[in-house]
MIMAR-257112 format. One record per residue (C-alpha): residue number from 0; residue in one letter; chain; x, y, z. Coordinates in Angstrom, 1 decimal. Layout:
MIMAR-257112
[r NUM,'A','A',[X,Y,Z]]
...
This chain:
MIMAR-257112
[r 0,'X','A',[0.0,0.0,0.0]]
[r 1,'X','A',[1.4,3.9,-0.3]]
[r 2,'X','A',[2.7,4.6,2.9]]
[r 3,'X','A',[1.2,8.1,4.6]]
[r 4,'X','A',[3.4,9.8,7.2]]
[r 5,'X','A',[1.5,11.6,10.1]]
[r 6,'X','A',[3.0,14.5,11.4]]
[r 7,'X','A',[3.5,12.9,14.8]]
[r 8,'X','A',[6.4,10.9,13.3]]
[r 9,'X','A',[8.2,12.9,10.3]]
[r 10,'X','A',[10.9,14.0,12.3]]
[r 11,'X','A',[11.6,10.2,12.6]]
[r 12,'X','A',[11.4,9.0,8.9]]
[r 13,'X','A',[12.4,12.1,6.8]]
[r 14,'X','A',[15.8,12.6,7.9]]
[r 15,'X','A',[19.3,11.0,6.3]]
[r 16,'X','A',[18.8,8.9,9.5]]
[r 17,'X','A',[15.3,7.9,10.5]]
[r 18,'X','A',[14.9,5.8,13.7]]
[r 19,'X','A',[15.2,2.1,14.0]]
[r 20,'X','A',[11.7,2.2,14.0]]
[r 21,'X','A',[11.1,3.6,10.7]]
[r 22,'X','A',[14.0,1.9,9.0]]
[r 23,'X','A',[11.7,-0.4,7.2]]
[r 24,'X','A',[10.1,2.4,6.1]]
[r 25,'X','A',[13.3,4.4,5.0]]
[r 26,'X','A',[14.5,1.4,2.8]]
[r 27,'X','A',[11.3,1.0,1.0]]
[r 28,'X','A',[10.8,3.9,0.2]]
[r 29,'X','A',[14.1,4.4,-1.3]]
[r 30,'X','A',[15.4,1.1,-2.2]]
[r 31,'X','A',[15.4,0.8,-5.9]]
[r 32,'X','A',[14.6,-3.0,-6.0]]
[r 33,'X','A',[11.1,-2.0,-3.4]]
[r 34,'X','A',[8.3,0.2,-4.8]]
[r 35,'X','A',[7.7,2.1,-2.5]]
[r 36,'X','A',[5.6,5.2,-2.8]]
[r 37,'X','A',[4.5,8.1,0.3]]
[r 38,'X','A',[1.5,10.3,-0.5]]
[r 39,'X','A',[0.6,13.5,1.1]]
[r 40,'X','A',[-1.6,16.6,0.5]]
[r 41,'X','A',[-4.5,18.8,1.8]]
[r 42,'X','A',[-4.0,19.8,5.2]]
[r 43,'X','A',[-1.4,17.1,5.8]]
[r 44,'X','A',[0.8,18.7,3.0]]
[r 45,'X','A',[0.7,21.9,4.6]]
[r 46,'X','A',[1.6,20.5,8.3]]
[r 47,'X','A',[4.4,18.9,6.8]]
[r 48,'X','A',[5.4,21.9,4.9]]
[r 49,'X','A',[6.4,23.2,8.7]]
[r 50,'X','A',[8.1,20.2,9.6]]
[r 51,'X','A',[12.1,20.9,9.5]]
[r 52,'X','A',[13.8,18.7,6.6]]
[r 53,'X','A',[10.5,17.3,5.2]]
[r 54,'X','A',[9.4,19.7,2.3]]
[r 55,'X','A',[12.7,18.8,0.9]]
[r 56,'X','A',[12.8,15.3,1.3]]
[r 57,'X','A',[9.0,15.2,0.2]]
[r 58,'X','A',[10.4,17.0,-3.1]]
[r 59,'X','A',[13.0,14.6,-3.1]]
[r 60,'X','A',[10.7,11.5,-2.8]]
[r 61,'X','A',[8.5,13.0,-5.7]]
[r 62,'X','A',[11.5,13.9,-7.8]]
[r 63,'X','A',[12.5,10.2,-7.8]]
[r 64,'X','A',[9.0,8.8,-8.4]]
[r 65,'X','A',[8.4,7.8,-4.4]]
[r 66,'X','A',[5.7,10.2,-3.6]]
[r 67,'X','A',[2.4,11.5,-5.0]]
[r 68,'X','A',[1.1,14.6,-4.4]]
[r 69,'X','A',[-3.0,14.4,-4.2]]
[r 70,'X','A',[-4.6,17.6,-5.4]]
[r 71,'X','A',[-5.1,19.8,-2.3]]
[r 72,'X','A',[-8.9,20.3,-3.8]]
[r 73,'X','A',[-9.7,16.7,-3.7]]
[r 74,'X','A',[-8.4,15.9,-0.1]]
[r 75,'X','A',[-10.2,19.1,1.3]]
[r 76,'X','A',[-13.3,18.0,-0.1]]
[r 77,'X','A',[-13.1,14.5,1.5]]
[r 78,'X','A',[-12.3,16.5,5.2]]
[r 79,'X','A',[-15.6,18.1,5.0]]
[r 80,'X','A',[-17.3,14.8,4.1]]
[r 81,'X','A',[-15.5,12.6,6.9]]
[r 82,'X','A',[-15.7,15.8,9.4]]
[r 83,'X','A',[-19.5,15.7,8.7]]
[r 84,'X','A',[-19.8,11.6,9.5]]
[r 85,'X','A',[-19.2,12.4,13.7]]
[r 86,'X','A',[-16.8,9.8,13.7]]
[r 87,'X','A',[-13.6,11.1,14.0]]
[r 88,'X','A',[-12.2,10.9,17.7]]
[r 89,'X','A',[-8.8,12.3,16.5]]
[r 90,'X','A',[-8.3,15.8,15.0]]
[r 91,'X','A',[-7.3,14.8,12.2]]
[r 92,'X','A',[-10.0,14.4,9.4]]
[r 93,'X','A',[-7.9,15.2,6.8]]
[r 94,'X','A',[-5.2,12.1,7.1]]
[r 95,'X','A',[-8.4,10.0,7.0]]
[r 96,'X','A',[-9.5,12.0,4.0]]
[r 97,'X','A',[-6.4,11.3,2.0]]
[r 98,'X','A',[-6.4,7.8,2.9]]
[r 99,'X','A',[-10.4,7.8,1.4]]
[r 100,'X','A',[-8.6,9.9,-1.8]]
[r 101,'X','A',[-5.8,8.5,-2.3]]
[r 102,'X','A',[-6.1,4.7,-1.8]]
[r 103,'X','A',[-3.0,4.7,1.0]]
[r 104,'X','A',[-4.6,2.1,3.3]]
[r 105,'X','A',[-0.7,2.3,5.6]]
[r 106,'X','A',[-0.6,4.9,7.9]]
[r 107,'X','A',[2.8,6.1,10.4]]
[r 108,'X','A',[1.4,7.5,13.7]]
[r 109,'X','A',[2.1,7.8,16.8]]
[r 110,'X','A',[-1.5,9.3,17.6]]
[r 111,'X','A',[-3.9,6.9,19.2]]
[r 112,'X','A',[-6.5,8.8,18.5]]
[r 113,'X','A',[-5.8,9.0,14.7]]
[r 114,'X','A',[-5.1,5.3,14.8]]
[r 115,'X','A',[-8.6,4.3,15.7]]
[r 116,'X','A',[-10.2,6.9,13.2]]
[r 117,'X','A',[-7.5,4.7,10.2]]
[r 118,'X','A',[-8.6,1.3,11.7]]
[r 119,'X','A',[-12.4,2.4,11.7]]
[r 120,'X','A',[-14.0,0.4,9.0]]
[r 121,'X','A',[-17.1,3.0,9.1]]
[r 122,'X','A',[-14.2,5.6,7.6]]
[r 123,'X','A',[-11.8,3.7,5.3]]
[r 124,'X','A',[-12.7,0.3,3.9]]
[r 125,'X','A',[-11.8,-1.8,1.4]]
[r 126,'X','A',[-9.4,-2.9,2.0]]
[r 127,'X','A',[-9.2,-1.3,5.9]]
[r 128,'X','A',[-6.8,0.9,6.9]]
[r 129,'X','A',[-3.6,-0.2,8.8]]
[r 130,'X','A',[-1.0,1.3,11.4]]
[r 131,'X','A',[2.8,0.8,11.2]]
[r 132,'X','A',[4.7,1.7,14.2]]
[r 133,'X','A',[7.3,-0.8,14.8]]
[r 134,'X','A',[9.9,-2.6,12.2]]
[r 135,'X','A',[7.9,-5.8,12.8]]
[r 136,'X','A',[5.0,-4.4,10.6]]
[r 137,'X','A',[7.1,-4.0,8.1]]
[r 138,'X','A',[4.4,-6.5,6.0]]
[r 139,'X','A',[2.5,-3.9,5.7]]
[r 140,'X','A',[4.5,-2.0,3.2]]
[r 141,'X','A',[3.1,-3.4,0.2]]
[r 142,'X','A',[0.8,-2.2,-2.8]]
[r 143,'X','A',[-3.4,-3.2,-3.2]]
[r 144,'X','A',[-5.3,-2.6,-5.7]]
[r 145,'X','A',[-7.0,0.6,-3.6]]
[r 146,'X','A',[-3.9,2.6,-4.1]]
[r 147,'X','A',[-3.3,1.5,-8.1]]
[r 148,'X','A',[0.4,0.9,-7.7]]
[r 149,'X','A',[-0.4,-2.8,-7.2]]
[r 150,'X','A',[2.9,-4.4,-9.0]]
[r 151,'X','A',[4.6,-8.1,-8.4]]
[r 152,'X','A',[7.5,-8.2,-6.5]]
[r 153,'X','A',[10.7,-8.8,-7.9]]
């Protein structure tokens, strides 16, 4: 699945040295034999945009094919939409949102509240939404067909 990076973690993946935690991560998003691939946009674009180191490593990823930028427009809309269900617990609408947009169904968070909002099948569905926080859920860096960057492994 494309990965999304909350805000509560970028300082730990988007350096030259992320944390042992993120590692997994790190390598699949720039090892040339993985395929990985980070989206971002909306509201989380902009938080991230204030985040020391990541609007350049976000341009980076792009530059080299390992992000996608989702049309601000699109994600906004979708924040409205999931603000208007009640269901959110976390304030964070608009990484749910781009999850709905964008097909990422893999989400980096330390935010509990955000985590059950990505895990609630009454906001993202098929397939549900998943949380990576540790190296051993590095299985969940992979491509489904939600995201459209479903390709074998080599």
């Amino acid at each position: 699945m494309c990965v999304i990076v909350d805000t509560s973690v970028a300082g730990l993946v988007f350096t030259l040295v992320p944390h042992n935690d993120f590692l997994p991560v790190f390598h699949w998003l720039h090892d040339p034999r993985a395929n990985g691939c980070l989206v971002f946009g909306g509201e989380l674009a902009r938080e991230l945009s204030r985040v020391a180191g990541a609007r350049g490593y976000l341009r980076q990823l792009n530059q080299a094919g390992r992000a996608r930028q989702i049309p601000d427009v699109e994600v906004d809309a979708d924040e409205q939409c999931v603000a208007q269900t009640g269901l959110c617990r976390s304030d964070d609408p608009h990484v749910v949102a781009l999850a709905r947009v964008s097909g990422a169904r893999t989400l980096c968070t330390h935010d509990g509240d955000l985590q059950r909002d990505f895990t609630n099948c009454h906001l993202i569905s098929d397939p549900r939404g998943k949380v990576y926080q540790r190296p051993n859920h590095g299985h969940l860096l992979c491509h489904t067909r939600s995201c459209g960057l479903l390709r074998r492994r080599r």
